[in-house]
C-alpha positions as a LaTeX table, in Angstrom:
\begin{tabular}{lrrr}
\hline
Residue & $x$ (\AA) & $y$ (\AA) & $z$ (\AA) \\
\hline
Unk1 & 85.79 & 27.92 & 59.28 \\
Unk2 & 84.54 & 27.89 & 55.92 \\
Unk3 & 86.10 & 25.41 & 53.77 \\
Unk4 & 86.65 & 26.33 & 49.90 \\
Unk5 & 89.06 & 24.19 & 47.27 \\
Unk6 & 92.81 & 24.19 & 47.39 \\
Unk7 & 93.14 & 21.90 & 44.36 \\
Unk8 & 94.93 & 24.69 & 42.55 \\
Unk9 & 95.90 & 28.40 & 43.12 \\
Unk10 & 93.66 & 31.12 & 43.62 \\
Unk11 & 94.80 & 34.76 & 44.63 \\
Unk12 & 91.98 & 37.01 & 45.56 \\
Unk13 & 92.66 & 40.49 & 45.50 \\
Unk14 & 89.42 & 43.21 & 47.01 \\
Unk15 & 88.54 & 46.03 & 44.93 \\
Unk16 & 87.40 & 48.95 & 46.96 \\
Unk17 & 88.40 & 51.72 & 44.13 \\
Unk18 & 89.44 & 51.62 & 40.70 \\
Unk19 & 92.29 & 53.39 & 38.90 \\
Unk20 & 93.30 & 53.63 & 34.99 \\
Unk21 & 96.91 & 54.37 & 35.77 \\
Unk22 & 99.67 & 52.53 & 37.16 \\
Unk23 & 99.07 & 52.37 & 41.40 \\
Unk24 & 101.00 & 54.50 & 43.62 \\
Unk25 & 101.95 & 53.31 & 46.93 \\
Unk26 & 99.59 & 56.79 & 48.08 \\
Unk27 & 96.79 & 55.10 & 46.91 \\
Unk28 & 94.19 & 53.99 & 49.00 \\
Unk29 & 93.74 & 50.57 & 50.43 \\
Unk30 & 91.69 & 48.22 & 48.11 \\
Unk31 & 92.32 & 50.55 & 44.82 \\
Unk32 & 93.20 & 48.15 & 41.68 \\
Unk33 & 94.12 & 48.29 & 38.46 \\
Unk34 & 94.31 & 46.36 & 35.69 \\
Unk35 & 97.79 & 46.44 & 33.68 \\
Unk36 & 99.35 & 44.77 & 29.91 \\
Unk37 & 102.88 & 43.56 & 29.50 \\
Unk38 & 102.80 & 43.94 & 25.65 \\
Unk39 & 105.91 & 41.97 & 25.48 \\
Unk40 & 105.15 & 38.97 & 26.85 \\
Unk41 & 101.18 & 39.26 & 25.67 \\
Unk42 & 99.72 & 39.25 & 29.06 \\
Unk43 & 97.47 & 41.28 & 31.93 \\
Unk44 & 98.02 & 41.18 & 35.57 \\
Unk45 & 96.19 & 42.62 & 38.18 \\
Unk46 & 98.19 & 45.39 & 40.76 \\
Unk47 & 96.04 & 45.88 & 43.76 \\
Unk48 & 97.36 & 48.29 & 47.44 \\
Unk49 & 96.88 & 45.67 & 49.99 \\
Unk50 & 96.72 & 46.14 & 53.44 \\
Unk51 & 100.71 & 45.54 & 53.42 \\
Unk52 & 101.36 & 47.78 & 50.32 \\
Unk53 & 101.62 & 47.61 & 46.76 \\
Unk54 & 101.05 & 44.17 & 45.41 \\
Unk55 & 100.74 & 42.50 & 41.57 \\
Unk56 & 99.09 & 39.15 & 40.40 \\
Unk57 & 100.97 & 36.75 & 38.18 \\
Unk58 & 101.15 & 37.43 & 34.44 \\
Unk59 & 98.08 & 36.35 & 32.55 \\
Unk60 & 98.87 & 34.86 & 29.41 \\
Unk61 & 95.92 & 36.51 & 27.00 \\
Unk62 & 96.29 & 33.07 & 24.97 \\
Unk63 & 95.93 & 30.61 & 28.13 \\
Unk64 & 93.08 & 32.34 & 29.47 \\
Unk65 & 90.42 & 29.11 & 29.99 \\
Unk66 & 87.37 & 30.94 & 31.00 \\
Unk67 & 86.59 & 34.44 & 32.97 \\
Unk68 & 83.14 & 35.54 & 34.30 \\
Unk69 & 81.26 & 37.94 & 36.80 \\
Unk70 & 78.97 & 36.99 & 39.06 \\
Unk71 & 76.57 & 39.68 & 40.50 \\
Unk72 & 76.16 & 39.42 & 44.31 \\
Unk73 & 72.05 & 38.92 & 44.37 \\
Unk74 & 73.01 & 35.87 & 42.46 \\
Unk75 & 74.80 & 34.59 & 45.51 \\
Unk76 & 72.29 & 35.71 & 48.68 \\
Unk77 & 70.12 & 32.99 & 50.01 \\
Unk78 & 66.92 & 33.31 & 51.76 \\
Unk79 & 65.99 & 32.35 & 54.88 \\
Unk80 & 63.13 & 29.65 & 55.09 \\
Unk81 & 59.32 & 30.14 & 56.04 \\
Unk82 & 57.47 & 27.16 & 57.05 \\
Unk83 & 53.95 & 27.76 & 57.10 \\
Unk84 & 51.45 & 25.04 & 59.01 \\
Unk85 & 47.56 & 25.15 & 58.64 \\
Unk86 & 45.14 & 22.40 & 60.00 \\
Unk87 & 43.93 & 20.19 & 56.99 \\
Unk88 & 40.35 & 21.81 & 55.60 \\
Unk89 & 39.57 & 17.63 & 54.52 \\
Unk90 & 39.89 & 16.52 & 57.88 \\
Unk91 & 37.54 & 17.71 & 59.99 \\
Unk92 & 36.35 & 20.66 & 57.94 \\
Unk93 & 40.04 & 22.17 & 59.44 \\
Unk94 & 38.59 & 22.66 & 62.81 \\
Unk95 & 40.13 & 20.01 & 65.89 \\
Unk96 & 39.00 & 16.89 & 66.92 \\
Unk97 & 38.71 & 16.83 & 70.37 \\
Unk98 & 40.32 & 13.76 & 72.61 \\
Unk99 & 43.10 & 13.83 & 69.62 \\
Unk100 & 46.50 & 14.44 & 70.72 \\
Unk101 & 47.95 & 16.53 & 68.01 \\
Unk102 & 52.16 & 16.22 & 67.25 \\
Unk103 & 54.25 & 18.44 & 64.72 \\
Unk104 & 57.47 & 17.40 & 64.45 \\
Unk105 & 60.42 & 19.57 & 63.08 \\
Unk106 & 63.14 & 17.70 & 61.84 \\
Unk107 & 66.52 & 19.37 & 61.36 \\
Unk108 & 68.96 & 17.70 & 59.47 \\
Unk109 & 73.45 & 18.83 & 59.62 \\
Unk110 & 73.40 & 19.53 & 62.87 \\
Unk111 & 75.68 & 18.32 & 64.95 \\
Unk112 & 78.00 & 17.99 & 61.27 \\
Unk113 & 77.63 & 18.23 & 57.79 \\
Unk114 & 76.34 & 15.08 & 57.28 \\
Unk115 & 72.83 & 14.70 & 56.31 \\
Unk116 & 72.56 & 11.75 & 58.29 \\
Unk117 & 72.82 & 13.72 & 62.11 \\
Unk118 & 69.32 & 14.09 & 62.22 \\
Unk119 & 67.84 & 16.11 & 65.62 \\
Unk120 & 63.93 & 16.27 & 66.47 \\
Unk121 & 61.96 & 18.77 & 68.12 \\
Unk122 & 57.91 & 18.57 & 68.51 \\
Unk123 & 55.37 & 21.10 & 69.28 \\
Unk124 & 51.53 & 18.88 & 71.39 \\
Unk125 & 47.82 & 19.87 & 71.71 \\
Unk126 & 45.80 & 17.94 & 73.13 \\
Unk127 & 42.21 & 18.99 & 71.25 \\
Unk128 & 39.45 & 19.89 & 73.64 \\
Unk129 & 35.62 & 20.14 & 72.54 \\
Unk130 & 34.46 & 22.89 & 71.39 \\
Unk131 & 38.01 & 24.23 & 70.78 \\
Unk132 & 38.60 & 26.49 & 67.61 \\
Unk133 & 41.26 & 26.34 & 65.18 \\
Unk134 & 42.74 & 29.64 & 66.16 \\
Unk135 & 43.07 & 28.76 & 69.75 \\
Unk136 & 44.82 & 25.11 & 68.04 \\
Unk137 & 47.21 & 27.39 & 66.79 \\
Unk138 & 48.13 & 29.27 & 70.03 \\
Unk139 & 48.63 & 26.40 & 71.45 \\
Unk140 & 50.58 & 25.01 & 69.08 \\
Unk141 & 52.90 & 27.85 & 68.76 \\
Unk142 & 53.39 & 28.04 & 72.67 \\
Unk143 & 54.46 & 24.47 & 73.08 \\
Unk144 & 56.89 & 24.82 & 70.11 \\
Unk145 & 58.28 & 28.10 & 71.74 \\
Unk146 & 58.83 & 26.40 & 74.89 \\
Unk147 & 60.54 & 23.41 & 73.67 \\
Unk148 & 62.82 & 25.21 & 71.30 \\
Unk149 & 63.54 & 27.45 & 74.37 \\
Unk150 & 66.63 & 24.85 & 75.64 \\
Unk151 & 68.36 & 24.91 & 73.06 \\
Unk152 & 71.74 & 26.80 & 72.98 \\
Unk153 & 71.61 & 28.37 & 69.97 \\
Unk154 & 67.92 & 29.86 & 68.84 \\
Unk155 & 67.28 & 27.70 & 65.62 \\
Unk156 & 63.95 & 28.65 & 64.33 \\
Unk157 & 61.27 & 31.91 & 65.79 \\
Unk158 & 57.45 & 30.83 & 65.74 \\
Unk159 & 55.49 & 33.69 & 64.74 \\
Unk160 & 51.30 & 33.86 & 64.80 \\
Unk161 & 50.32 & 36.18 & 62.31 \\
Unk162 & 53.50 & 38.85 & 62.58 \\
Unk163 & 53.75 & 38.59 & 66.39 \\
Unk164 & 56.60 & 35.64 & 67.35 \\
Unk165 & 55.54 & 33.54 & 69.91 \\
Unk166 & 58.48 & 33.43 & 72.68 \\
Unk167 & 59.13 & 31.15 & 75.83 \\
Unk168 & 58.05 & 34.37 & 77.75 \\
Unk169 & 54.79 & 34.45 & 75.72 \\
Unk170 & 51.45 & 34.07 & 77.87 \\
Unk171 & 48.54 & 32.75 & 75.99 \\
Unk172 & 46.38 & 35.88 & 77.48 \\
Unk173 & 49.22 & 38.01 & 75.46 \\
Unk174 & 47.58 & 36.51 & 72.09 \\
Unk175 & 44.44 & 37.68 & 71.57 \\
Unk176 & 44.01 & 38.03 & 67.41 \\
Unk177 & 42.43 & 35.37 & 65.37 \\
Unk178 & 44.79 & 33.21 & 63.66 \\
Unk179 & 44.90 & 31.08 & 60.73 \\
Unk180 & 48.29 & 29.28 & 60.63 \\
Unk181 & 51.79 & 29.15 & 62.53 \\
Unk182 & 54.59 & 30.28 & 60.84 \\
Unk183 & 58.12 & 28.80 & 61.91 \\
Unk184 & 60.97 & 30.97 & 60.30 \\
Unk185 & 65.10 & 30.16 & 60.14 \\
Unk186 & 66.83 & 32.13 & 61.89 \\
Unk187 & 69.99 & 33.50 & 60.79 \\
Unk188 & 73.29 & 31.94 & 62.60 \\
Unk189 & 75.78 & 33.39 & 64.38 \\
Unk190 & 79.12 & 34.16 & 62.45 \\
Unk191 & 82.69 & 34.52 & 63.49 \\
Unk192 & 85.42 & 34.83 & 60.85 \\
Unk193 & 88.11 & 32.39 & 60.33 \\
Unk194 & 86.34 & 29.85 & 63.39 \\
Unk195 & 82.35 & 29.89 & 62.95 \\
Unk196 & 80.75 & 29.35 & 59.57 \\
Unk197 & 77.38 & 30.79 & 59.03 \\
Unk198 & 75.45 & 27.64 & 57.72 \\
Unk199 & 71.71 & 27.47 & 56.85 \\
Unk200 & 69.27 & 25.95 & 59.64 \\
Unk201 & 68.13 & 22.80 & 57.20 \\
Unk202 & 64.80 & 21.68 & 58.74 \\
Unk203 & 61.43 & 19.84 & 57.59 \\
Unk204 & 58.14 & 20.51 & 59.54 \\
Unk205 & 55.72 & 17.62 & 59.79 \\
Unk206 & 52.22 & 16.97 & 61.21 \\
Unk207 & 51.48 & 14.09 & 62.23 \\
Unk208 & 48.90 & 11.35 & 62.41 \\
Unk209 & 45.71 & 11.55 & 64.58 \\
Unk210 & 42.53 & 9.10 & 64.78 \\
Unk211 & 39.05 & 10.52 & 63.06 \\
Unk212 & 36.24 & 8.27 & 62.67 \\
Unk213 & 38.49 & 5.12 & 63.19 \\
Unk214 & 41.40 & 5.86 & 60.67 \\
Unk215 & 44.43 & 7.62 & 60.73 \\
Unk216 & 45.03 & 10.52 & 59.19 \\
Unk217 & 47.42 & 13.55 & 58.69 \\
Unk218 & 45.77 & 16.26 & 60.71 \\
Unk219 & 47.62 & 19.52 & 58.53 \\
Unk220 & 49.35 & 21.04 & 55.80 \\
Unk221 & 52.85 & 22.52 & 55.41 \\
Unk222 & 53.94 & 25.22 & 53.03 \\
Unk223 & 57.12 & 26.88 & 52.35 \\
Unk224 & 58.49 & 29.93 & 51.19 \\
Unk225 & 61.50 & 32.35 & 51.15 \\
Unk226 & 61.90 & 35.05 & 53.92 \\
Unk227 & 64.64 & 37.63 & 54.55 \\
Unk228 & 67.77 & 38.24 & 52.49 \\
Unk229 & 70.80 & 37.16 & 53.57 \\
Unk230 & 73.74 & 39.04 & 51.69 \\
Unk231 & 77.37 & 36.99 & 50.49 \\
Unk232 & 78.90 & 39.33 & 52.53 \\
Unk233 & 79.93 & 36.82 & 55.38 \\
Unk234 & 80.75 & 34.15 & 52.67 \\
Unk235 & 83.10 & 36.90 & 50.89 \\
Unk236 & 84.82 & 37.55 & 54.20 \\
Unk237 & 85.57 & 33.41 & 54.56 \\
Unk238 & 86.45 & 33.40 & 51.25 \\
Unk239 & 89.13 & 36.27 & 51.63 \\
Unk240 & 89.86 & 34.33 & 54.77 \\
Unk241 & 90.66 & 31.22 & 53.69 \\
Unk242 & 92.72 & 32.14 & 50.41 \\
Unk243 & 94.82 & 34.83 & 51.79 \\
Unk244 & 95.94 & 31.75 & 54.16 \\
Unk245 & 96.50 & 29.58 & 51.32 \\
Unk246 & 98.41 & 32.60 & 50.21 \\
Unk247 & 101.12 & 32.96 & 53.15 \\
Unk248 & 99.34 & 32.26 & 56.12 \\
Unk249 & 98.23 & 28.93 & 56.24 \\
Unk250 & 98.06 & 28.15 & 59.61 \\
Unk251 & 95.17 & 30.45 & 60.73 \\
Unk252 & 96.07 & 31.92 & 63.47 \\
Unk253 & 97.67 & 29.04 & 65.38 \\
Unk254 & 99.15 & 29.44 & 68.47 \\
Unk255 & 97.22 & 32.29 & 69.35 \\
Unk256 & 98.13 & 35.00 & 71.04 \\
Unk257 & 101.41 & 34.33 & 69.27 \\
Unk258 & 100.97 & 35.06 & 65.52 \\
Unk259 & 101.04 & 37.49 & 62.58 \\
Unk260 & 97.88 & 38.61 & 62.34 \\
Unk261 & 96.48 & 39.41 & 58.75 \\
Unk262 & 94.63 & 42.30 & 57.93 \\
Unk263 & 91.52 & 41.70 & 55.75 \\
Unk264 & 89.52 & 44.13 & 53.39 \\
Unk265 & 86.07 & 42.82 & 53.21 \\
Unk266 & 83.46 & 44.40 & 55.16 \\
Unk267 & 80.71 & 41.74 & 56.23 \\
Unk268 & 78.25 & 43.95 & 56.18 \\
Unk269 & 78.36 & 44.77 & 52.16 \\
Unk270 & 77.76 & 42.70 & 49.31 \\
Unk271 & 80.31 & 42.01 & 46.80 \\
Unk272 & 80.07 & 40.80 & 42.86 \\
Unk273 & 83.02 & 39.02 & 42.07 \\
Unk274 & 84.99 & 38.57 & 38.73 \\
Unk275 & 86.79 & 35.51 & 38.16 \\
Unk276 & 89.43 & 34.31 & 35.76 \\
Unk277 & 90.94 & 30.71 & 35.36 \\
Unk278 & 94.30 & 30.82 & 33.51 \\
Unk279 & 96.92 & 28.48 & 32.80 \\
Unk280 & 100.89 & 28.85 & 32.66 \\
Unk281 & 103.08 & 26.88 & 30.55 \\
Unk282 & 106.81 & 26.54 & 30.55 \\
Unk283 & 109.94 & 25.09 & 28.32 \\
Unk284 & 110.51 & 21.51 & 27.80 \\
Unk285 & 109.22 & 19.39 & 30.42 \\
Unk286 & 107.43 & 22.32 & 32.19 \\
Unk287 & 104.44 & 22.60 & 29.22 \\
Unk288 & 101.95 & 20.96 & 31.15 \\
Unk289 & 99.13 & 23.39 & 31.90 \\
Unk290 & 99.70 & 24.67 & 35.04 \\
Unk291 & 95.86 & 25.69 & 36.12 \\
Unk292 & 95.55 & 29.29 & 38.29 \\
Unk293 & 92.56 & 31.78 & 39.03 \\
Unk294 & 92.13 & 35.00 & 40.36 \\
Unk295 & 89.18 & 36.52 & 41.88 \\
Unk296 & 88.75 & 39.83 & 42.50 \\
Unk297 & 85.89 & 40.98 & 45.18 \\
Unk298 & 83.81 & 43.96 & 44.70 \\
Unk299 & 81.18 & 46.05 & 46.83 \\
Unk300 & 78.00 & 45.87 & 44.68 \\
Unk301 & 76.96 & 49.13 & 45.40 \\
Unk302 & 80.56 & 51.12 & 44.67 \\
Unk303 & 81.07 & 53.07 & 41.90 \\
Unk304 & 83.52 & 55.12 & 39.71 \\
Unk305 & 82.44 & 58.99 & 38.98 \\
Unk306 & 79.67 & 60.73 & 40.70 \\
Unk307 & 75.97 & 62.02 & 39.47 \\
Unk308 & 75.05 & 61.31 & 35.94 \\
Unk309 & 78.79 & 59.85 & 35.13 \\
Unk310 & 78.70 & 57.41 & 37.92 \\
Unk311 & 79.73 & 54.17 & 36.82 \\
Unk312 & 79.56 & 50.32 & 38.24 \\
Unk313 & 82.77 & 49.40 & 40.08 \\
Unk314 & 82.55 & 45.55 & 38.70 \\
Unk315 & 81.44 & 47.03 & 35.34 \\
Unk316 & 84.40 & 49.26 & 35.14 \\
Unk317 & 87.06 & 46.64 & 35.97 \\
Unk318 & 85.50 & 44.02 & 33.82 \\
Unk319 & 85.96 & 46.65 & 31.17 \\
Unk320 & 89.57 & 47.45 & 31.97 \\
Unk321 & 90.28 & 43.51 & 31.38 \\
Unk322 & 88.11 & 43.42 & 28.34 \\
Unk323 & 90.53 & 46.59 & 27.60 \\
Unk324 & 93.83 & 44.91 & 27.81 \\
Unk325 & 93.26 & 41.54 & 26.87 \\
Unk326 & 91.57 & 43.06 & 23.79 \\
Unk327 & 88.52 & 41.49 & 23.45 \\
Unk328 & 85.47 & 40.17 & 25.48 \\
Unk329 & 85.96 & 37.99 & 28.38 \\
Unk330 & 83.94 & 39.11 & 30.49 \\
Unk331 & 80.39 & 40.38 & 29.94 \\
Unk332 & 79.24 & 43.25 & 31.77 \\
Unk333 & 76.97 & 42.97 & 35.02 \\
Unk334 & 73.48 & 44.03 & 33.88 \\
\hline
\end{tabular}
């Protein structure tokens, strides 16, 4: 599973709907609110969790340490494009024939996190006269296919042009001119609480070949950013693994024969989140700083209201703490 820290508290509560008065157990699932306890100068947080109505610790307004929001586009990653053209200074780009032509794609934290599990894979084409730098790349993107084809879980999809080259793909099936082959990451499976959904980290890298009695590197790789993957898997994990460090921290061991915990994030959204890292502080020999946060997780897209008096979700709780700490934590999401 995804692994985040443990070195000190941190209750995260999802905030599906907002209300400015005190929660009733009728509310819906997910509604929050943000509440003052003018005697003791502190917020808390009251939230109707899956298993009813729930509140965070008191907040001291004076040991607040830092609070921010962080808007869920700043959190998606994109998938990568590697794009691979033969070398226009070697050979005027077109092949040398009798050359036996090698890209190698080097993936890197594969078989573990470590950046020194290293795992090869190599795409041949063996350069015939005559041959043109289009059919080069159909070649090229047909041996790749093939030899990423035994692998158990589909790493990387070779595309010419926008059609993707597959093990099933006959060379007769590519008849367009091409110009380069594009290998793109694909995105990884994802189960919550077992599989984390890690990026496919991976180099690709022409090799050498022999023209006019040196060796040179016969092409060119480029990357760039492809498809938008949202935070809402990595929200889900993080619910995940803090609501264990919360009361269920064994995770579903001895399964079939737990408590099973009910989460609220939905994968398939996007959530900002608003964080705040307080301290507590007690009598005597209890006034070390006792370091805490809460996050609170919410859809990107929800709002409060409807037509012109719709409102951000995020902006709307960040305003509510703003509210009853009585200044400004937080800054608004723009």
């Amino acid at each position: 599973m995804n692994i985040f820290t443990a070195n000190q508290v941190n209750q995260v509560y999802v905030a599906n709907a907002y209300k400015a008065s005190k929660l009733a157990k009728t509310d819906a699932v997910g509604t929050i609110t943000v509440g003052k306890n003018s005697v003791e100068n502190a917020i808390y947080v009251q939230q109707i969790g899956a298993g009813g109505l729930q509140r965070s610790d008191l907040i001291d307004v004076n040991k607040i340490l830092y609070a921010k929001a962080t808007k869920a586009s700043a959190m998606a990653r994109k998938l990568k494009v590697a794009t691979v053209t033969l070398d226009s200074n070697v050979n005027g780009g077109a092949p040398v024939a009798g050359q036996d032509y090698i890209l190698r794609i080097a993936f890197t934290h594969v078989i573990s996190i470590s950046p020194e599990n290293q795992y090869w894979k190599y795409g041949a084409v063996h350069a015939y006269k005559n041959m043109t730098a289009s059919d080069f790349y159909k070649t090229m993107a047909l041996s790749i296919a093939k030899n990423m084809s035994r692998e158990a879980v589909k790493l990387v999809a070779v595309y010419l042009g926008n059609t993707e080259v597959t093990p099933e793909t006959k060379e007769s099936d590519l008849n367009g001119s091409y110009s380069s082959i594009i290998i793109k990451e694909v995105e990884q499976d994802w189960i919550l609480g077992i599989k984390q959904q890690r990026p496919v980290q991976f180099t690709v890298e022409p090799t050498n070949i022999k023209v006019d009695g040196e060796e040179v590197i016969w092409g060119k790789t480029a990357y760039s950013d492809g498809a938008t993957i949202g935070n809402g898997k990595e929200m889900a994990d993080y619910e995940y693994f803090y609501m264990g460090e919360r009361g269920d921290q064994y995770r579903m061991v001895n399964w079939p024969n737990y408590v099973p915990t009910k989460y609220l994030v939905d994968p398939t959204k996007e959530y900002d989140t608003i964080a705040i890292h307080f301290a507590y502080t007690g009598a005597n020999h209890s006034v070390q700083m006792s370091e805490k946060d809460i996050t609170i997780l919410v859809p990107a897209d929800a709002t409060v209201g409807s037509g012109e008096n719709a409102a951000s979700l995020t902006n709307t709780i960040i305003a509510a703490i703003n509210t009853a700490v009585g200044s400004t934590v937080i800054a608004p999401l723009a």
